[in-house]
KEKE-3310 file (N, C-alpha, C; in steps of 0.2 Angstrom, whole numbers, plus 5000, padded with zeros to 4 digits):
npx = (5569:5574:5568:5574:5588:5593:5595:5606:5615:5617:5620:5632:5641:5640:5649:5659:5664:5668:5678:5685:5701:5714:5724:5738:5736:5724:5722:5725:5720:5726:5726:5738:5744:5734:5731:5742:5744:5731:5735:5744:5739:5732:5727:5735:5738:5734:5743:5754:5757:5758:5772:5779:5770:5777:5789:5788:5782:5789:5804:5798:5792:5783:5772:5779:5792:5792:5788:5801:5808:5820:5815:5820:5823:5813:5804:5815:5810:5798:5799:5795:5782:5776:5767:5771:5767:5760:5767:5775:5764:5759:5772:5769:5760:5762:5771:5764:5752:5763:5767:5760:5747:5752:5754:5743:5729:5715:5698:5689:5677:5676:5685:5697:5699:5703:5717:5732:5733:5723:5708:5690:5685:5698:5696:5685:5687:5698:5692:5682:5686:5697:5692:5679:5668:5652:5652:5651:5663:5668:5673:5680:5680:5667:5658:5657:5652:5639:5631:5629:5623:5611:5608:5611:5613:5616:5631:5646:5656:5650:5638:5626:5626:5632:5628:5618:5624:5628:5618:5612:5621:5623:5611:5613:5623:5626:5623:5637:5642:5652:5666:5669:5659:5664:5676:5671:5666:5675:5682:5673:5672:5683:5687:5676:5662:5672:5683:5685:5684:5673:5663:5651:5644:5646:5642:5634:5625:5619:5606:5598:5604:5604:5612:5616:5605:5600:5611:5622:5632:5645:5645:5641:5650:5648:5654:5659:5667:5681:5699:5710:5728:5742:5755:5774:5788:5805:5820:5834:5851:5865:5880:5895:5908:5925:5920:5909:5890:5881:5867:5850:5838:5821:5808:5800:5787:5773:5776:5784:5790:5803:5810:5826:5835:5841:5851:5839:5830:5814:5800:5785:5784:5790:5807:5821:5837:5848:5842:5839:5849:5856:5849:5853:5864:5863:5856:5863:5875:5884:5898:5896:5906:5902:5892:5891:5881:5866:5852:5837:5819:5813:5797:5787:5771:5759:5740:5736:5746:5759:5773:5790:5806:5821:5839:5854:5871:5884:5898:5908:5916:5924:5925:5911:5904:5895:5877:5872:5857:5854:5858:5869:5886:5886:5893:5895:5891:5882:5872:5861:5855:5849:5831:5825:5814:5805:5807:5819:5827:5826:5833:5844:5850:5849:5859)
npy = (5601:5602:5589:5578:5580:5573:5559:5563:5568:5557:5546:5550:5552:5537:5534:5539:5533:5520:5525:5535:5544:5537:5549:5558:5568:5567:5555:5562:5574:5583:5602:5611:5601:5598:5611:5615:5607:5612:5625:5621:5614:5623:5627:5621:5603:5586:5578:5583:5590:5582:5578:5590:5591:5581:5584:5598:5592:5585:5592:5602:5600:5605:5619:5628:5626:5629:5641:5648:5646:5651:5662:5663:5648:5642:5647:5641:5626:5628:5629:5627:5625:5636:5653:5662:5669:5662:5654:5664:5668:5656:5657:5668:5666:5654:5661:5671:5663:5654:5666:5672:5668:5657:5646:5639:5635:5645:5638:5640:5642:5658:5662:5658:5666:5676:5674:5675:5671:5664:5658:5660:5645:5640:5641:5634:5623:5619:5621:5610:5599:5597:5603:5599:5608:5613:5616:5620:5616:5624:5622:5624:5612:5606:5618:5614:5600:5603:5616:5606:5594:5601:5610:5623:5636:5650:5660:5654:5665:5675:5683:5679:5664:5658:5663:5654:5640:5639:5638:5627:5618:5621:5615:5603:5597:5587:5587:5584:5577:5583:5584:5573:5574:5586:5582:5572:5579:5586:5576:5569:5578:5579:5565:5559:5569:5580:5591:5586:5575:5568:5555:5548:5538:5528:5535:5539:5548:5551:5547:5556:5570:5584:5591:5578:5575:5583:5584:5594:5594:5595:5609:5616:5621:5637:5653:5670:5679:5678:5676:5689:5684:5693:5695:5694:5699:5694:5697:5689:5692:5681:5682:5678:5677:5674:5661:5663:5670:5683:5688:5692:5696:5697:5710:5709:5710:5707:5695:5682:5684:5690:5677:5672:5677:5681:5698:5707:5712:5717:5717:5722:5722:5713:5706:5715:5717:5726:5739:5735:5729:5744:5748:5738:5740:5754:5752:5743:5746:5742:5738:5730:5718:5708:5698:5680:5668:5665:5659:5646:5653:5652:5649:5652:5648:5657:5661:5672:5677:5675:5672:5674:5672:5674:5669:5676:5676:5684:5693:5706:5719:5723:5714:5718:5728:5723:5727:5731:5732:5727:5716:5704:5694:5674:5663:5648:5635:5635:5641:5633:5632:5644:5650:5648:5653:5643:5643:5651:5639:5629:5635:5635:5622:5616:5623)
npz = (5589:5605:5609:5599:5607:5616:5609:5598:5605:5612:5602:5596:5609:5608:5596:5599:5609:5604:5595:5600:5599:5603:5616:5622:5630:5634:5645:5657:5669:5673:5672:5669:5656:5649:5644:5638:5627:5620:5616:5608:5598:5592:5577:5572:5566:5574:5572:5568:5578:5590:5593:5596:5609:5616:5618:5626:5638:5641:5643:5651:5663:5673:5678:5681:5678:5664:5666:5672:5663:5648:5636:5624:5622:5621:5611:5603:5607:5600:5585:5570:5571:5567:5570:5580:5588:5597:5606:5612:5620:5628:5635:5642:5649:5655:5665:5673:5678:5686:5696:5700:5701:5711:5705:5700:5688:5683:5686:5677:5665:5661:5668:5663:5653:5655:5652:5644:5626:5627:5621:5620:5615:5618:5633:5635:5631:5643:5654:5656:5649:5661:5673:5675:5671:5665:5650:5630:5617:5603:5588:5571:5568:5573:5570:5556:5556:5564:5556:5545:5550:5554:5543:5544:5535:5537:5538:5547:5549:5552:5564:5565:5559:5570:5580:5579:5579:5593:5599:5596:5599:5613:5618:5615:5623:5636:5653:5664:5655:5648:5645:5639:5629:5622:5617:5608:5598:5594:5586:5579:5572:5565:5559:5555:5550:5538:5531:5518:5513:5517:5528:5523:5519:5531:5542:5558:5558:5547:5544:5547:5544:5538:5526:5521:5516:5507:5499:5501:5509:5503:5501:5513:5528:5526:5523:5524:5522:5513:5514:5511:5502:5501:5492:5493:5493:5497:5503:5505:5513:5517:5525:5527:5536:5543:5549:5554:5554:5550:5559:5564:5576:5574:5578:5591:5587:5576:5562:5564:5576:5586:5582:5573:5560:5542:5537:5532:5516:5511:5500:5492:5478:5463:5461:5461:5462:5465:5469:5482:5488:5488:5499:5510:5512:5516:5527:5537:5536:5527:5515:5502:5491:5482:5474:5480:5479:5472:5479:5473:5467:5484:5493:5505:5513:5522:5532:5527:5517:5506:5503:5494:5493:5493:5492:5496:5495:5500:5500:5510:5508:5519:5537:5542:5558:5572:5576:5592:5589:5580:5573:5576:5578:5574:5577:5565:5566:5579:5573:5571:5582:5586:5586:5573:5558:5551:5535:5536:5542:5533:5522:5527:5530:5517:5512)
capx = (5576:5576:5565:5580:5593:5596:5597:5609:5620:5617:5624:5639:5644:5640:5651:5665:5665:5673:5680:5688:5707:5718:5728:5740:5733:5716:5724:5726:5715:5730:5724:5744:5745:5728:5731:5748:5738:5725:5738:5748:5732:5728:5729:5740:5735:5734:5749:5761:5755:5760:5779:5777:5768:5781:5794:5788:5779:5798:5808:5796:5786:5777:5770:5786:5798:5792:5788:5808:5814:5821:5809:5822:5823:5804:5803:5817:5806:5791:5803:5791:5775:5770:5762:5774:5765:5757:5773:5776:5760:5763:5778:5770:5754:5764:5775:5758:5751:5765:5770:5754:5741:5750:5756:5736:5726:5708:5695:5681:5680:5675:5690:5700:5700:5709:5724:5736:5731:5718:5701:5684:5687:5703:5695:5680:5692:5701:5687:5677:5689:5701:5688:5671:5662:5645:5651:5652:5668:5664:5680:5679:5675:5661:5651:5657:5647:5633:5630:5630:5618:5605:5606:5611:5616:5619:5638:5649:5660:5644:5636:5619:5629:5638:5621:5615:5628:5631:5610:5611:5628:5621:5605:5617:5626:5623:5627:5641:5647:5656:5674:5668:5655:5666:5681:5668:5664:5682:5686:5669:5671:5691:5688:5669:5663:5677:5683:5682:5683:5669:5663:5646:5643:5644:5638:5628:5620:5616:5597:5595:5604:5598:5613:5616:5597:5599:5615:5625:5637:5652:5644:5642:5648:5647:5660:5656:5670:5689:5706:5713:5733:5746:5763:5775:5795:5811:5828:5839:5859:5871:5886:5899:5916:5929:5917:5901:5888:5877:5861:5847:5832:5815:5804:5794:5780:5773:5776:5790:5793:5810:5814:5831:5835:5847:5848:5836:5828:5807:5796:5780:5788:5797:5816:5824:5842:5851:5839:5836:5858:5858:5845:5854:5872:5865:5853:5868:5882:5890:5899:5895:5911:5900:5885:5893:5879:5858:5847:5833:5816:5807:5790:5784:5764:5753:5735:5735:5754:5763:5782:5794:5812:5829:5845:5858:5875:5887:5907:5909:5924:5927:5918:5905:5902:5885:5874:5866:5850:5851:5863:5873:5890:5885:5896:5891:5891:5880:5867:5857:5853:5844:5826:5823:5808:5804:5809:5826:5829:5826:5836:5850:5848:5851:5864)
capy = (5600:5599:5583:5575:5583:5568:5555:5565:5566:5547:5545:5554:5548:5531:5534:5541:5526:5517:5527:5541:5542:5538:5554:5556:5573:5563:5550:5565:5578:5589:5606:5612:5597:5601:5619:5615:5604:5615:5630:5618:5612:5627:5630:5611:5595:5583:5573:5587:5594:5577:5578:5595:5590:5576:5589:5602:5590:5582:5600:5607:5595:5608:5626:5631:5623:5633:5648:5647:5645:5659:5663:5660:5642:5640:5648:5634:5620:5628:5629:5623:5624:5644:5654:5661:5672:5656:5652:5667:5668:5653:5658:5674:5663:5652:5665:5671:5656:5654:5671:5678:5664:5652:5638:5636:5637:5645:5633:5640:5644:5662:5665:5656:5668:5682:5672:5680:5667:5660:5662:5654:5639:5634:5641:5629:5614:5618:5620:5605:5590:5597:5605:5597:5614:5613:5621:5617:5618:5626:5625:5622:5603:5608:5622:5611:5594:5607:5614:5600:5590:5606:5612:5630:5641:5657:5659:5654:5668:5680:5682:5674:5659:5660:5660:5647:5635:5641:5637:5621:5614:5620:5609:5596:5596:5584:5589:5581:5573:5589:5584:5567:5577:5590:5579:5568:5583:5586:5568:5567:5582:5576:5559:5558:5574:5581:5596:5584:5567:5564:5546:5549:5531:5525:5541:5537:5552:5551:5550:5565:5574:5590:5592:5574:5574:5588:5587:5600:5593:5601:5618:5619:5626:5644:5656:5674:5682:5677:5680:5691:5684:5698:5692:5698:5698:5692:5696:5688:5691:5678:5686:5674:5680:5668:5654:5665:5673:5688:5685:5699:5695:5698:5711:5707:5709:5705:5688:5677:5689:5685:5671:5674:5677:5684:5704:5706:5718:5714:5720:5723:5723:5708:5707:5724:5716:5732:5742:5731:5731:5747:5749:5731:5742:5760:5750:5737:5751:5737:5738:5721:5719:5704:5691:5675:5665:5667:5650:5647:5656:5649:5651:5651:5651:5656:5661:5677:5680:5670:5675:5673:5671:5672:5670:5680:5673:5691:5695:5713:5721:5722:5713:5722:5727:5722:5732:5724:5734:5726:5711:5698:5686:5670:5654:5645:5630:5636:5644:5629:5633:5648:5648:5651:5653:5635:5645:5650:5633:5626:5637:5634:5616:5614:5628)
capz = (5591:5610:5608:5598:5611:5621:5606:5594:5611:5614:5596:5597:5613:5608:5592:5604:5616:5600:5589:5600:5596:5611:5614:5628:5637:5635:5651:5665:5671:5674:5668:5663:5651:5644:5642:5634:5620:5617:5615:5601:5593:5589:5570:5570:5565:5580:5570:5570:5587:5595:5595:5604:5617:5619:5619:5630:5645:5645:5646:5655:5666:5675:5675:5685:5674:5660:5670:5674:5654:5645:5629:5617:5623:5623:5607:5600:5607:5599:5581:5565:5571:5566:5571:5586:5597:5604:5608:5618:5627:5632:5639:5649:5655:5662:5672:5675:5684:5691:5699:5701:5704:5714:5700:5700:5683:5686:5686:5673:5657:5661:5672:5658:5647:5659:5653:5636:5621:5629:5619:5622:5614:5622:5639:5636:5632:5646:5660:5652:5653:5666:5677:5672:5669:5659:5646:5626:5615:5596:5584:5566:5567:5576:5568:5550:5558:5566:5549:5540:5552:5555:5536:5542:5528:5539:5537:5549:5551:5555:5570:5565:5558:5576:5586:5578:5579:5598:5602:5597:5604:5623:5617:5613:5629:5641:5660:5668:5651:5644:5642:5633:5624:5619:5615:5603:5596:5590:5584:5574:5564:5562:5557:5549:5544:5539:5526:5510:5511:5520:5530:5524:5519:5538:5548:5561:5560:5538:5541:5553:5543:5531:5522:5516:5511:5502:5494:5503:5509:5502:5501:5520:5531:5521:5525:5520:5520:5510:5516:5503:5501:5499:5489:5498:5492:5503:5498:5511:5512:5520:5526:5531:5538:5549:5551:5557:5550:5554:5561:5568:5581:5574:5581:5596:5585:5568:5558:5567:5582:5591:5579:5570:5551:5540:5537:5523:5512:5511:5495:5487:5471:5460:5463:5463:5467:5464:5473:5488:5489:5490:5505:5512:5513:5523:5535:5541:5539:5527:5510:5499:5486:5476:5477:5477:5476:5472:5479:5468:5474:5490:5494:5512:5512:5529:5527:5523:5513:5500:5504:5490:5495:5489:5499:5494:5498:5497:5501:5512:5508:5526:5542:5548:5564:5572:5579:5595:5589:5573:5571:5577:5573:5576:5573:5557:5569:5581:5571:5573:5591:5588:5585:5567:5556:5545:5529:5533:5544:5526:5518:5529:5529:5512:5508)
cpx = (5577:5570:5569:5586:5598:5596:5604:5615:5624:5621:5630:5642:5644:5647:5661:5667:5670:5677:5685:5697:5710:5726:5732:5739:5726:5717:5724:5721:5720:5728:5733:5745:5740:5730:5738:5746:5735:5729:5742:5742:5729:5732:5735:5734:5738:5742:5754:5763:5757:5767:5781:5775:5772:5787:5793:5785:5786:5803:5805:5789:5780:5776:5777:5791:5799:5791:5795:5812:5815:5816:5812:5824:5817:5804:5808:5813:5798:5793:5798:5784:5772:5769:5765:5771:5760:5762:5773:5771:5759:5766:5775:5763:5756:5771:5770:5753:5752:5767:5765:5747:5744:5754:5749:5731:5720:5702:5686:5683:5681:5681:5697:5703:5703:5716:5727:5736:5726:5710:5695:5684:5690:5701:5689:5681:5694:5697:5682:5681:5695:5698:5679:5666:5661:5647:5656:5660:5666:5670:5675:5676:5667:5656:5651:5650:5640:5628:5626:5622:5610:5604:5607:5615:5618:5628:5642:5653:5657:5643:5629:5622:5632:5633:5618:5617:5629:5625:5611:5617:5624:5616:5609:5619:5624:5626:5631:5644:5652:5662:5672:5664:5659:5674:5680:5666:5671:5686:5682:5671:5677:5689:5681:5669:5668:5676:5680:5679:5679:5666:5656:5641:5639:5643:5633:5622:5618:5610:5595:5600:5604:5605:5617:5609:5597:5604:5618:5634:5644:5651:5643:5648:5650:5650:5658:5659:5678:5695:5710:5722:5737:5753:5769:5786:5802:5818:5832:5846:5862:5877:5890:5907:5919:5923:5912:5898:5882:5871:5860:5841:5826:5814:5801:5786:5777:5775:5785:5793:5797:5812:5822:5831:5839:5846:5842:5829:5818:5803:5790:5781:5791:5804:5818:5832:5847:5850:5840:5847:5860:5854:5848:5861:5870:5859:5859:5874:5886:5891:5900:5902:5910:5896:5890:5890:5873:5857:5842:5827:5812:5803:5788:5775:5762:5747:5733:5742:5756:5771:5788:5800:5818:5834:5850:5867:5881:5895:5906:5915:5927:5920:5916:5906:5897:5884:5866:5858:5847:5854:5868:5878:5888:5889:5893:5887:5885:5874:5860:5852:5848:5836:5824:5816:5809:5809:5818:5830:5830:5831:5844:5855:5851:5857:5870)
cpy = (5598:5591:5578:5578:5577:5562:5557:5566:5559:5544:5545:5551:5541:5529:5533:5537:5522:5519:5531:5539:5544:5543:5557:5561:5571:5558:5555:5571:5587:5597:5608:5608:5598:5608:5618:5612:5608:5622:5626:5616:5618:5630:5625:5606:5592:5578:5577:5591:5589:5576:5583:5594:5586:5580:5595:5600:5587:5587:5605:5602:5597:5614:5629:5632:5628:5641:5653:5648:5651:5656:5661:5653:5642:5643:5643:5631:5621:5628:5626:5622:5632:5646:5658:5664:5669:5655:5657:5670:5663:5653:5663:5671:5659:5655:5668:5669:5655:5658:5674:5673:5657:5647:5637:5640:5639:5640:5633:5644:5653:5665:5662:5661:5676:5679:5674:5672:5663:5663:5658:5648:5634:5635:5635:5625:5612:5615:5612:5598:5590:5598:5604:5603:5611:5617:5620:5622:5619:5629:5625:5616:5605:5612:5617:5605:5598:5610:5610:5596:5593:5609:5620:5633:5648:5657:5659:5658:5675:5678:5679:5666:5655:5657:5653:5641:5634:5636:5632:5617:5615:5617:5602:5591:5592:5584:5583:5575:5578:5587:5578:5570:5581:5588:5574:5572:5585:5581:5567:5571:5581:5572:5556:5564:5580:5585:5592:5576:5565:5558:5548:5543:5530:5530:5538:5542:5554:5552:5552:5570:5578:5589:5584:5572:5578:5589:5594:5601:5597:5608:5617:5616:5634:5648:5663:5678:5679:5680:5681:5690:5689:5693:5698:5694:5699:5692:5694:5690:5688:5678:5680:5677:5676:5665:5659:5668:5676:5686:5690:5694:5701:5705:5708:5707:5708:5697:5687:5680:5687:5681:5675:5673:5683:5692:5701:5712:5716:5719:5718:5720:5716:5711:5713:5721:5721:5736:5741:5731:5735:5750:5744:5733:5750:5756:5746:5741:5746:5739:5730:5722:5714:5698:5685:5667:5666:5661:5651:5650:5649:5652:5648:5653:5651:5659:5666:5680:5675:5674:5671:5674:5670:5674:5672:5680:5677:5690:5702:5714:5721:5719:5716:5721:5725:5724:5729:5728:5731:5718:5708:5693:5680:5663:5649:5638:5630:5639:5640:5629:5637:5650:5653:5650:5646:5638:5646:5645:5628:5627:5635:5627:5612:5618:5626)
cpz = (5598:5612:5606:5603:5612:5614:5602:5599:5609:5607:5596:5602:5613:5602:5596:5608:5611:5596:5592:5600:5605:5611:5622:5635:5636:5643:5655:5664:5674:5670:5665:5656:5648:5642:5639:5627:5620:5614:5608:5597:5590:5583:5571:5572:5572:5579:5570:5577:5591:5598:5598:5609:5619:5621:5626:5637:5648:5645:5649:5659:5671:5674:5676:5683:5668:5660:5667:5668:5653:5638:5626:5617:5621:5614:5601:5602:5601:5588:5576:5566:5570:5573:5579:5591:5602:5609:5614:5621:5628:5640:5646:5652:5658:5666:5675:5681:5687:5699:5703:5702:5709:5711:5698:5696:5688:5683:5680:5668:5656:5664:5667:5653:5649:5657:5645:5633:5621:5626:5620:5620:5617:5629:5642:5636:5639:5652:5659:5655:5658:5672:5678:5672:5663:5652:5639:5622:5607:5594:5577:5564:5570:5575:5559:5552:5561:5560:5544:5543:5553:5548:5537:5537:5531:5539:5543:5552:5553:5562:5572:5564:5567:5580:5586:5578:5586:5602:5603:5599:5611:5624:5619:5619:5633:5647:5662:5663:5647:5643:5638:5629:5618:5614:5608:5597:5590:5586:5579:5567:5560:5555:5552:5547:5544:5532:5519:5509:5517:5521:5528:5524:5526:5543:5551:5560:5552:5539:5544:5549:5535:5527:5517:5513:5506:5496:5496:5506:5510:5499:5508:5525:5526:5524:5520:5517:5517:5512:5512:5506:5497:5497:5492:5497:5497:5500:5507:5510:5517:5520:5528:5530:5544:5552:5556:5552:5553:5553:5565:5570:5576:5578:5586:5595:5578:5567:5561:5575:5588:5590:5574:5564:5549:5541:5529:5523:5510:5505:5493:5480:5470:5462:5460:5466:5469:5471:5480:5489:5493:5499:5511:5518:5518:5527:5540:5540:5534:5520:5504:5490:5482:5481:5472:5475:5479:5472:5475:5472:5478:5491:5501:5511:5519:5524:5523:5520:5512:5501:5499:5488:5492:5492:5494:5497:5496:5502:5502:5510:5516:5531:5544:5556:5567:5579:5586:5596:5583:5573:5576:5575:5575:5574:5569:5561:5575:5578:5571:5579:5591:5585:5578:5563:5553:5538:5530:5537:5537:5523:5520:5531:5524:5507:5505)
residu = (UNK:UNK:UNK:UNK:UNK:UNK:UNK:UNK:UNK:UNK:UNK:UNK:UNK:UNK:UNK:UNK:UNK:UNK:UNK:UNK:UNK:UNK:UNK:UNK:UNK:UNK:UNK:UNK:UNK:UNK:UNK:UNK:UNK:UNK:UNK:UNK:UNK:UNK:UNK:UNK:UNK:UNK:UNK:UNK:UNK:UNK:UNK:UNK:UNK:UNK:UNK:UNK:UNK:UNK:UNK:UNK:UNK:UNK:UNK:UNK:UNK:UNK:UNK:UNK:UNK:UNK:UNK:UNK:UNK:UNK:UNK:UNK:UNK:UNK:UNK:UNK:UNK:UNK:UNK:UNK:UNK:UNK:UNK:UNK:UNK:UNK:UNK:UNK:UNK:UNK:UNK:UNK:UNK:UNK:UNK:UNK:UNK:UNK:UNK:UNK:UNK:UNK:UNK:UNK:UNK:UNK:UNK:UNK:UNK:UNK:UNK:UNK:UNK:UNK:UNK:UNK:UNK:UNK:UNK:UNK:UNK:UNK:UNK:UNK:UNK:UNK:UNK:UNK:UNK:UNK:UNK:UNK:UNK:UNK:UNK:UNK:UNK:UNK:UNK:UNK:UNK:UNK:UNK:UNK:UNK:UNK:UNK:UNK:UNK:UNK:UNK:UNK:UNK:UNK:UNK:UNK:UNK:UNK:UNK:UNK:UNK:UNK:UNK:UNK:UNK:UNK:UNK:UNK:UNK:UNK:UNK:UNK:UNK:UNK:UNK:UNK:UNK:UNK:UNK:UNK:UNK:UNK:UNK:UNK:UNK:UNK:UNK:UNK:UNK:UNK:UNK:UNK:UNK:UNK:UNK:UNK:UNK:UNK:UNK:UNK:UNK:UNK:UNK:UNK:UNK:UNK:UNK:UNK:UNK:UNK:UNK:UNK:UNK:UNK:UNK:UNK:UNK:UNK:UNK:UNK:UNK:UNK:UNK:UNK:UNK:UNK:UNK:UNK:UNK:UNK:UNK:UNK:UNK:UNK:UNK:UNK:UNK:UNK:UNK:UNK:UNK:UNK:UNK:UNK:UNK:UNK:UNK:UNK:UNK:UNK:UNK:UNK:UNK:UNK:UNK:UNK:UNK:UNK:UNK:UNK:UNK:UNK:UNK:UNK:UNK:UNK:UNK:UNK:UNK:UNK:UNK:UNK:UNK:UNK:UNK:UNK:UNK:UNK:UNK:UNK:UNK:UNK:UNK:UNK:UNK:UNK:UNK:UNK:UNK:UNK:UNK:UNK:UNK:UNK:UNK:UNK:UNK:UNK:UNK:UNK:UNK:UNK:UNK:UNK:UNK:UNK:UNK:UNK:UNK:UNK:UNK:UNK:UNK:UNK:UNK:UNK:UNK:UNK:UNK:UNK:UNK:UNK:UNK:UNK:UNK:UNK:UNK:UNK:UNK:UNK:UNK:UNK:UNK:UNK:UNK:UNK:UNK:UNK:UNK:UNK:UNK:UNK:UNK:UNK:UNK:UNK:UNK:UNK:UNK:UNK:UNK)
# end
């Protein structure tokens, strides 16, 4: 192995000299602009992650700017991409930075990781092409291509799988090229070997590696364990009275936390409309005088919960009052503004 080191480098970086995709926190060295990319990339495709970054580097063009926003702005900007409590650490590492370091990121991956949603990964990206620290980047492109090129079969989500991918990445590494190493590393596994439709044809690296000799292929990398999906039922109700409509704020924690959505009633259980009414009318204090109109169901999928939705468009015999622990009126017109999950920006979209 470290006898091939330096070739299987050379390869790579030779691959990446023409091939790498020109991407616009690739042009500067600014660590905010890095660290804002690697926080949106994370668990997003490069193709939906790029009009975020165009959004947040022009309303927030430096740490300060963002520092300075209120959350529930930062949390609209960040609207359709999941997954929110990037969003709002984010938001509290760059009041962080700003408050309490200065404005000024720290400079290695080790001191990186003192920072809230920062994990090895993005502290290696970050130190690497912002700060040219020695030290390798190891996502899923990267233990998939590792894998595949080495013939490990120890499972990736172990700790032996882990080592072994870790060994030979720091093999790999060639000092004082880490941000282009580590950046060719991410673009290979993207664009060649990739989840299915792999470039195996035109690999540069086809005959050094075990598992296109073997036929492996699309069994590695090996995964030991499975993300068991709970189903998991949404009865929404939208109230409208004199041109508003009651709206409550999320938790601060859990799935969508501090995004806005209608009241509603959440089950285990198939629809229960009765049931789910009656719990709908003593949590909200309200009396419902008829449903006047049931959308068809919608399904929102993450990785681990299938959410299966139904919007519930109900007549109070009188307007509620809202309870600023629970609810809110909000202008029908204005509802737009406030940072809602994908599923009920959908719902409300097409209503």
């Amino acid at each position: 192995m470290t006898a091939n080191s330096h070739k299987y480098s050379k390869i790579l970086l030779s691959w990446y000299s023409e091939n790498g995709r020109e991407l616009p926190w690739r042009s500067t060295r600014d660590p905010y602009k890095i660290w804002l990319s690697e926080i949106i990339l994370q668990q997003t495709r490069v193709e939906q992650g790029m009009a975020y970054y165009h959004a947040f580097t022009e309303n927030y063009q430096d740490v300060q700017a963002l520092a300075e926003a209120p959350q529930e702005e930062v949390l609209k900007t960040w609207q359709g991409l999941g997954y929110y409590s990037r969003a709002r650490n984010l938001h509290a590492t760059a009041k962080e930075v700003w408050e309490n370091r200065g404005g000024r990121f720290p400079s290695t991956a080790k001191e990186l990781l003192q920072l809230k949603g920062v994990g090895p990964y993005t502290a290696a990206a970050i130190a690497s092409i912002a700060f040219d620290e020695d030290v390798p980047v190891i996502d899923g492109n990267v233990y998939r291509w590792i894998t595949r090129l080495f013939g490990i079969e120890a499972p990736i989500d172990q700790k032996e799988g882990q080592k072994a991918v870790g060994e030979i990445v720091n093999q790999l590494l060639p000092k004082g090229r880490a941000a282009d190493f580590n950046q060719a590393m991410m673009d290979f596994g993207s664009q060649v070997c990739s989840p299915k439709n792999t470039q195996c044809a035109t690999c540069p690296f086809k005959e050094h590696c075990v598992a296109f000799d073997k036929d492996l292929v699309q069994i590695l990398p090996i995964k030991a364990k499975k993300t068991k999906v709970q189903t998991v039922y949404l009865h929404y109700y939208v109230i409208e009275v004199d041109g508003q409509v009651l709206l409550k704020q999320r938790p601060n924690k859990g799935i969508w936390a501090g995004l806005y959505d209608f009241p509603l009633i959440e089950s285990e259980q198939a629809w229960d409309i009765d049931k789910s009414m009656v719990e709908l009318e003593n949590l909200f204090n309200i009396s419902i005088e008829q449903i006047e109109d049931v959308s068809e169901e919608m399904k929102h999928l993450l990785s681990h919960r299938k959410m299966l939705a139904r919007f519930y468009r109900v007549k109070p015999s009188e307007k509620p009052k809202s309870n600023p622990q629970l609810s809110e009126w909000v202008k029908v017109k204005d509802v737009h503004k406030k940072p809602l999950p994908k599923l009920i920006e959908n719902y409300w979209q097409t209503r």
